[in-house]
N, C-alpha and C positions, 0 to 999 in steps of 0.2 A: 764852838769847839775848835775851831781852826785858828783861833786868834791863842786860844787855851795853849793846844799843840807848838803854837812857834814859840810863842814865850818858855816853855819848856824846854825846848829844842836851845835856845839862848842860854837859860842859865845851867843848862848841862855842859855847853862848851865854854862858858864861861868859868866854871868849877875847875876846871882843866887847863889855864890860861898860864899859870906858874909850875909847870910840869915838865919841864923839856919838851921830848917830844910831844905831844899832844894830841889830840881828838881834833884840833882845830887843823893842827900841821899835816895831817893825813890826809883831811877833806884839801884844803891847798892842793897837794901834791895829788890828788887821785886822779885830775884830766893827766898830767904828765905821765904817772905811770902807764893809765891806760894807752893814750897815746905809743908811749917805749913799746909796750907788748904788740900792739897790732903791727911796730914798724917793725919791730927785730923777726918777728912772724915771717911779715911778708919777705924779708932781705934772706930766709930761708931758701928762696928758692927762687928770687928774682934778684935782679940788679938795679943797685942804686941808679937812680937819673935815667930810668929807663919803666917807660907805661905797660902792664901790663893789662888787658882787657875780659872783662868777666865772659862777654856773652849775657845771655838770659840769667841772671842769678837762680837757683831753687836751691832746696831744703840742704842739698850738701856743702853748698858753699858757706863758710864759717869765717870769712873775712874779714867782714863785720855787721853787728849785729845788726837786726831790724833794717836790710836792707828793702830797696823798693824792687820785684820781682820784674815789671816788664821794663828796665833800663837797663842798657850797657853803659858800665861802669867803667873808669880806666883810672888806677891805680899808679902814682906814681910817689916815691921816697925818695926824698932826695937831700943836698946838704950843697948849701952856697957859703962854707966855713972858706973855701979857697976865692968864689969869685962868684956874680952872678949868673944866672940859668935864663934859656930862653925857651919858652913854649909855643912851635909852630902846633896853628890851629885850623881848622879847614872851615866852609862856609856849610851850613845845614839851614834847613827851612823847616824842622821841626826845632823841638826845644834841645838844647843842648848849652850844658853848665859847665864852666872851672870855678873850681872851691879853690883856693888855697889855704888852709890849713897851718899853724905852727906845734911846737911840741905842748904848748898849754891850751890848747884846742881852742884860741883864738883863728878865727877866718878875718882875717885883714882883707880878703878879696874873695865875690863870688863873679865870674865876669858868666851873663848870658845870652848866647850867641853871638861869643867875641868876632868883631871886625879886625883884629890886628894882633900879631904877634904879642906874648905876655910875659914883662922881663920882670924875675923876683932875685929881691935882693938883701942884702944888709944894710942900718942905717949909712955906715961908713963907704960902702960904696961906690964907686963913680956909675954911672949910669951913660952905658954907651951911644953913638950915634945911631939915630933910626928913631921909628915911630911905634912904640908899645902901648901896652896900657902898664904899668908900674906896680908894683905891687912890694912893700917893703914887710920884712919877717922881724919879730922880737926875739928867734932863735934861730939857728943853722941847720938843721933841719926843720924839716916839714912834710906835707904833703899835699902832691896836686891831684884833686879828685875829680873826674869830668864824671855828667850825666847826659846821655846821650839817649831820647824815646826810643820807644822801638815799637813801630807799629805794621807788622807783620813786614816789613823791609827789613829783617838784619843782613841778606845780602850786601844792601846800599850801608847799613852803621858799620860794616866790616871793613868797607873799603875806605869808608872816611877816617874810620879807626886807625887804619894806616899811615894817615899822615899826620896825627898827633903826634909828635917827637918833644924831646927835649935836648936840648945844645947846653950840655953843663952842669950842674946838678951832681956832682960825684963826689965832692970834700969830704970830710971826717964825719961819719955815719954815728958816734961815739956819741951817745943820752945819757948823763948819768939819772938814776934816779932813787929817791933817799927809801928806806928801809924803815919798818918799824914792826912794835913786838906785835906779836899775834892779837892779846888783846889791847890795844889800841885800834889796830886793825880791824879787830871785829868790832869794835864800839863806835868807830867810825864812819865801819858800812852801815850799821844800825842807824845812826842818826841821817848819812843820804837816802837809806830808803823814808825812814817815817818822814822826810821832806817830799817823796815824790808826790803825797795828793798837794800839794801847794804848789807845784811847780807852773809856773804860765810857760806854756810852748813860746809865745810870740815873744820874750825878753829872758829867752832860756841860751842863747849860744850870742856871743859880742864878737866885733873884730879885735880887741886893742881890749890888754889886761887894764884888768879893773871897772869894764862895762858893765860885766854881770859880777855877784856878787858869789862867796868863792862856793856856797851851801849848792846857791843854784848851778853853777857851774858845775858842780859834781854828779848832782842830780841829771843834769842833761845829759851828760855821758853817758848814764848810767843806762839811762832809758834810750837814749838814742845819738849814741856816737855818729860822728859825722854828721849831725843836724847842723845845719845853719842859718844865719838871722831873720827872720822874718821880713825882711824887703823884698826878699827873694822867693822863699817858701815857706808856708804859714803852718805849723802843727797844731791836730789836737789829738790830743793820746784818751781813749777811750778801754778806761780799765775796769769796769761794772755795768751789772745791767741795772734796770730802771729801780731798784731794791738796795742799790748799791752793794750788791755782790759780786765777786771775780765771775767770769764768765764760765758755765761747767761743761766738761768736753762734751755732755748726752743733752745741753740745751740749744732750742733753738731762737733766736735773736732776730730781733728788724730793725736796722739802724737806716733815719734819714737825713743823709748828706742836704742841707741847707744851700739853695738857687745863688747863683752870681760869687760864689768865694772868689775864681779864678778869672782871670782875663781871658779874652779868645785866644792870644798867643801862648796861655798855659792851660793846664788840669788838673782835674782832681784826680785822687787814688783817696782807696781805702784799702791797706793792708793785715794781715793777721797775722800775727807772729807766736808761736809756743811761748804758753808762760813761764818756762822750763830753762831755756836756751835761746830767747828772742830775735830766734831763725823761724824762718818760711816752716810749715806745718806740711809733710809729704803729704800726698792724696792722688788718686789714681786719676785724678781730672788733669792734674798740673794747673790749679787755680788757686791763686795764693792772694793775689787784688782784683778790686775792680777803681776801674779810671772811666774819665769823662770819652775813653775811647771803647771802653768794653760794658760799658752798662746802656741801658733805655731810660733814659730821662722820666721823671714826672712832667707834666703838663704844667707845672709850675714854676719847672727848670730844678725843681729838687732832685736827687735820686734815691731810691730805696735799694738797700746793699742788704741781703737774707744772710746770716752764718749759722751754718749748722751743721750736722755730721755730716751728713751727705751730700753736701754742696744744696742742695732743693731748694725751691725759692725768688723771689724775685729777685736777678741779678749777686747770684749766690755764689758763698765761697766757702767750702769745706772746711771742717775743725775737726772735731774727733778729739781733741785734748784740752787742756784747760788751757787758754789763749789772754789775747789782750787786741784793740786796732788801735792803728796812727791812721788818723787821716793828716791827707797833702793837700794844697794846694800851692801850686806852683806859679809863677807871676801872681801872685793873690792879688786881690782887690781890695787895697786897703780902708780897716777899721770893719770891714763885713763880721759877722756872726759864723764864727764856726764850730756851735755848740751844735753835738749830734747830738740827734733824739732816739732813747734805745727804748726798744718795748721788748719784752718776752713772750713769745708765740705759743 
């Protein structure tokens, strides 16, 4: 049935190929639009080339979507249209990431737990004296996105937060991005969603346009902007339970997280996100994931993650609405099995 659905999914953008605009050229352009909306968002009310830090992300933060609940985030948009940007970075002995991002939601660079200042630049330009790590952009804008753990020390993530800067970063903030009619538009998302059960997490976000392929590329966004490649952090998006049906907000679920995904220097998370709005789910707990820092292990280094209304459960995380979970692993362990096993309770 899934070999059925893609060959379908082909000869309806192919029906389409001599159209002008297109069903084809939409899906192209959708990481870019998305992209434009979350940067013109954030320049609402922050300043280019300058980070601004979440804290604890929860249910009201709308930033972006499907974020991970115990990390502070630091948000940075910026544009090296005049010259390149330097990113002073501090030392941590927990996990901590720079993404960098461009407007086609290419990540040419995730650096983790940088040693050395991080110069981003344009092909054309000269690359100053000093010792970086390099980072070149296929557009002028972008964005630099750090993950920083947070395990019950945000005193200590606060203070290192503060010496995250950027020297540069302020050129011409200007994205254009192309337009199309409503139904094109609608026929377009139609076809990135019926792509989402086909999606593989692990070859769903590239550095360098043309790595992924543009279906998938849209589909990644779609489901989880700001993902990046899998060297780095390994997704699996868990949208049914064992019936293969969406998850219902009055069921209750056991999902188990599979031993060894992540390296000692990284963890796992399993987060739940509204199937609504693929934000964090309010709850009078404030428990939105569980990580290799907030659950009890099985005895066989698996974990058992309970979702259900009311948080109950082994290693439980409240719902109450009709949801969806990503799991993480961070440093993965490459080629492990990260198929979760979901039963209904």
């Amino acid at each position: 049935m899934k070999i059925i659905g893609l060959v379908l999914l082909t000869m309806l953008l192919a029906s389409t190929a001599s159209a002008g605009d297109t069903m084809e050229d939409y899906i192209r352009e959708y990481p870019n639009q998305e992209q434009a909306k979350m940067m013109n968002a954030w320049l609402e009310d922050n300043n280019k080339g300058e980070f601004h830090f979440t804290g604890l992300v929860d249910p009201t933060d709308a930033t972006v979507v499907t974020p991970q609940a115990t990390v502070d985030y630091g948000y940075n948009w910026f544009s090296v249209s005049d010259a390149p940007a330097i990113i002073a970075v501090p030392a941590y002995d927990k996990f901590f990431s720079v993404s960098i991002f461009d407007m086609e939601h290419n990540v040419p660079a995730v650096i983790v737990n940088p040693s050395k200042p991080i110069l981003i630049r344009r092909p054309d330009q000269d690359i100053p004296d000093g010792d970086f790590t390099v980072v070149t952009l296929e557009t002028d804008q972008g964005l630099a996105l750090t993950r920083m753990v947070v395990i019950d020390n945000m005193q200590e993530v606060r203070a290192l937060s503060a010496s995250i800067t950027m020297e540069g970063g302020r050129g011409d903030m200007t994205r254009n991005v192309q337009r199309f009619s409503p139904q094109i538009e609608a026929s377009g998302l139609a076809i990135i969603k019926a792509s989402l059960p086909y999606l593989n997490p692990d070859i769903a976000f590239g550095n360098k346009s043309g790595d992924v392929g543009y279906i998938t590329s849209a589909g990644a966004v779609m489901i989880g902007q700001l993902g990046t490649p899998a060297d780095t952090v390994r997704y699996g998006t868990i949208l049914t339970d064992e019936f293969g049906q969406p998850f219902a907000a009055d069921g209750t679920y056991t999902l188990t997280v599979p031993p060894g995904i992540a390296e000692e220097s990284g963890y796992y998370s399993i987060t739940v996100y509204g199937a609504d709005n693929k934000l964090l789910i309010p709850n009078d707990q404030n428990i939105y994931d569980r990580t290799t820092y907030s659950s009890e292990p099985n005895g066989d280094g698996s974990y058992t993650v309970t979702l259900s209304p009311d948080g109950s459960g082994v290693n439980g995380i409240p719902t109450g609405k009709p949801f969806y979970a990503i799991l993480r692993a961070y440093v993965p362990v490459s080629g492990t099995d990260m198929t979760v096993k979901v039963t209904n309770d």
